[in-house]
C-alpha positions in Angstrom: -11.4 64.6 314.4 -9.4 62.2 316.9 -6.2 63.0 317.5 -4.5 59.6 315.9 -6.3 61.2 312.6 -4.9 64.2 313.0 -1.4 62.8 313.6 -2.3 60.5 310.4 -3.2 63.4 308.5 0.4 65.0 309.7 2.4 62.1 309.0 1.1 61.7 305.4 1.3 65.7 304.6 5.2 65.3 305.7 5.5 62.0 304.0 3.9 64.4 300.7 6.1 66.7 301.5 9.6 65.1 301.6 9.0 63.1 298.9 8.3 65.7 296.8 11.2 67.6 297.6 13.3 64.5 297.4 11.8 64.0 293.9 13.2 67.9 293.0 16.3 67.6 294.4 17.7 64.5 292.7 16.2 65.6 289.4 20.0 66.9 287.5 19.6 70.5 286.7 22.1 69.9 283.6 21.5 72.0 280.1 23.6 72.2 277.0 25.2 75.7 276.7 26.5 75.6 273.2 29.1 74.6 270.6 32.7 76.0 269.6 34.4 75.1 266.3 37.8 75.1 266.1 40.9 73.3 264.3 43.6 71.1 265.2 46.1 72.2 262.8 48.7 69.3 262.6 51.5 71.7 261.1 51.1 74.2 264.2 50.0 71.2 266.7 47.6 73.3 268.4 44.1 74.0 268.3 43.4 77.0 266.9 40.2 79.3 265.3 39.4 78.6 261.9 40.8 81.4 260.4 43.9 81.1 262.2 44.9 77.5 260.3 48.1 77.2 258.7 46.8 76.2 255.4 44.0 78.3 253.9 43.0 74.4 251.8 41.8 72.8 254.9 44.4 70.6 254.7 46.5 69.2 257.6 43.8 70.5 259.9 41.2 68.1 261.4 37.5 69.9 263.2 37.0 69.7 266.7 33.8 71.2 268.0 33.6 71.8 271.7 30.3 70.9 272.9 29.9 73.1 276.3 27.6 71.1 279.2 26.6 73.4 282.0 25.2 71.4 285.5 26.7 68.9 287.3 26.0 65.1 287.2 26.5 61.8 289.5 24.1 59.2 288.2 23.7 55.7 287.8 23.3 55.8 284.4 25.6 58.2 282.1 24.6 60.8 280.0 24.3 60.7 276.2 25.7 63.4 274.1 25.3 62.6 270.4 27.1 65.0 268.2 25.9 65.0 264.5 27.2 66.9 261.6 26.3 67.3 258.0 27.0 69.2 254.4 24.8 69.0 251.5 26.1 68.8 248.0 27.9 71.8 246.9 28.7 73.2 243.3 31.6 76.1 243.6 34.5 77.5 240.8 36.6 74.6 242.7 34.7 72.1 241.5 31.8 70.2 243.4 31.6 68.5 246.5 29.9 65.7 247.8 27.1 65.7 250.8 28.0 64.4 253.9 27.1 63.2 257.7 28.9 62.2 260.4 27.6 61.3 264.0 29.3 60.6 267.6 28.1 59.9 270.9 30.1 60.2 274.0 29.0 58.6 277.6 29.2 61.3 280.4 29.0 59.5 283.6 30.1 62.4 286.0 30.4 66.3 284.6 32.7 68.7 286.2 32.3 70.2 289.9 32.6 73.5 288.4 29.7 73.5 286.7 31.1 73.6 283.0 32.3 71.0 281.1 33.7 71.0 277.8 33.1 67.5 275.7 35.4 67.4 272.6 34.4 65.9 269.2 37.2 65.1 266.3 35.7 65.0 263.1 37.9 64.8 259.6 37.7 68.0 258.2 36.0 68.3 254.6 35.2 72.0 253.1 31.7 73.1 253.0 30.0 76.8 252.7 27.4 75.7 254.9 27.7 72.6 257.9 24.8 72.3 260.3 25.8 70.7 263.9 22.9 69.6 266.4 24.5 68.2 269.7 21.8 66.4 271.6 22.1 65.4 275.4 19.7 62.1 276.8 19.7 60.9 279.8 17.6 60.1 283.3 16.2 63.7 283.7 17.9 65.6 281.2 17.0 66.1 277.5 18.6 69.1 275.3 19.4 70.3 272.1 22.0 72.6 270.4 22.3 73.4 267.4 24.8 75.2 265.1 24.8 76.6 261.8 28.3 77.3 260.2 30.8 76.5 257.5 34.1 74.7 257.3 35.7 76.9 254.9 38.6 76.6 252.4 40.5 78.9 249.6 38.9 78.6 246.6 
């Protein structure tokens, strides 16, 4: 093997070898790290833990779930978080209850240098025994899903 070969051979296993390391670098190491319900209760104006509301009726209190992002982000393009929530039709000594889905999306375009951030969703708050929340996160390099499975209780 000539030596210009050899140097060929050297250039194009360096060439290899930076762009695949480039390629790993860039490639956001972001994740989804859960979701937080808690209240905004107007009466208090202060967000609080469910059980902590001022009226047991789930009135005067609006939902905001805390959707928790862990990596850190600088990209052209912004994220995607889509938060979606839902109730199915419910029967109770109260009366019944209607199904119902809601769904927001925020744009991220740069997370937190800490490595957490915590993305905030307002949603009217409407009693259910059992809500089902799936936060999803899109973007170049990054797809995750979170679910949670709880209730948005009220005094019967």
């Amino acid at each position: 093997m000539s030596s210009r070969t050899k140097l060929r051979a050297l250039f194009l296993g360096g060439v290899l070898l930076v762009s695949s390391t480039a390629g790993s670098a860039s490639a956001p190491a972001v994740t989804l790290e859960g979701i937080e319900l808690r209240v905004f209760d107007r009466a208090k104006g202060a967000l609080v833990a469910v059980d902590e509301a001022s009226d047991p009726y789930g009135m005067n209190v609006d939902a905001v779930l805390l959707v928790k992002v862990k990596g850190t982000y600088e990209g052209d393009k912004p994220l995607r978080l889509k938060l979606t929530a839902s109730a199915p039709k419910e029967e109770s000594e109260a009366g019944s209850r209607r199904a119902w889905k809601t769904a927001q999306t925020r744009e991220l375009h740069v997370l937190a240098e800490g490595g957490v951030t915590v993305v905030p969703f307002l949603l009217t708050y409407q009693c259910a025994s059992t809500v089902k929340v799936v936060a999803t996160l899109t973007g170049p390099g990054v797809q995750g899903t979170r679910t949670l499975d709880t209730a948005f209780p009220c005094a019967e």
